[in-house]
VMD Tcl script that draws the C-alpha trace (Angstrom):
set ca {
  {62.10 71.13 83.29}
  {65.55 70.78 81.73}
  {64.73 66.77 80.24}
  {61.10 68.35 79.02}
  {62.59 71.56 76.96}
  {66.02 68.46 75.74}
  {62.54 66.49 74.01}
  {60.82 70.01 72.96}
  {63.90 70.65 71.79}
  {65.50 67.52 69.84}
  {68.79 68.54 71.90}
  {70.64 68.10 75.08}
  {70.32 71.27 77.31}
  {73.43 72.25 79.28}
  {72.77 74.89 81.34}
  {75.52 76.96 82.60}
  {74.51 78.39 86.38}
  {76.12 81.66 87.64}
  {75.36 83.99 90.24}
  {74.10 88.11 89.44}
  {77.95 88.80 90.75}
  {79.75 86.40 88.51}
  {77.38 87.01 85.58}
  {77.90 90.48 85.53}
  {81.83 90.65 86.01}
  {81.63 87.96 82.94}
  {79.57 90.32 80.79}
  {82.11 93.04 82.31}
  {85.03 91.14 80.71}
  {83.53 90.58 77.32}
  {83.58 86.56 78.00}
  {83.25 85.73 74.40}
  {80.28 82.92 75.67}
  {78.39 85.48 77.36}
  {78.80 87.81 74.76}
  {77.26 84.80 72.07}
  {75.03 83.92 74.63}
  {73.42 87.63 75.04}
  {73.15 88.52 71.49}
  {71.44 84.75 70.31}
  {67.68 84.21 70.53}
  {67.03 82.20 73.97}
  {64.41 79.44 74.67}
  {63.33 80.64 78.53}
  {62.30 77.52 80.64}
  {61.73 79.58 83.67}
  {62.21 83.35 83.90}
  {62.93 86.02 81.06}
  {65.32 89.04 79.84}
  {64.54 91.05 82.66}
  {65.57 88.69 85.20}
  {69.45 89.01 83.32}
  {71.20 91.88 85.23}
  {72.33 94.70 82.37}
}
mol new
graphics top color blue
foreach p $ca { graphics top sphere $p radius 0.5 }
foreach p [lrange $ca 0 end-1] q [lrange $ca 1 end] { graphics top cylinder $p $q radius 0.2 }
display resetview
């Protein structure tokens, strides 16, 4: 999926995996990448914005 959305895309796609836990004690901290992340307009390859714990 990842080398199909890189072509769609004109880009290399890095993803960056993290479990519910870790996600949320990054959002918790105010990780400045999570913070970009959140507030940017996302391409989903598989899942949505529900599926991001709050």
């Amino acid at each position: 999926m990842l080398e199909a959305a890189s072509g769609t895309l004109g880009l290399t796609v890095n993803p960056t995996i993290l479990t519910r836990k870790e996600f949320a004690k990054r959002v918790k901290a105010q990780e400045s990448f999570l913070t970009r992340a959140r507030e940017q307009p996302k391409v989903w390859i598989t899942g949505g914005e529900s599926d991001l714990p709050v």
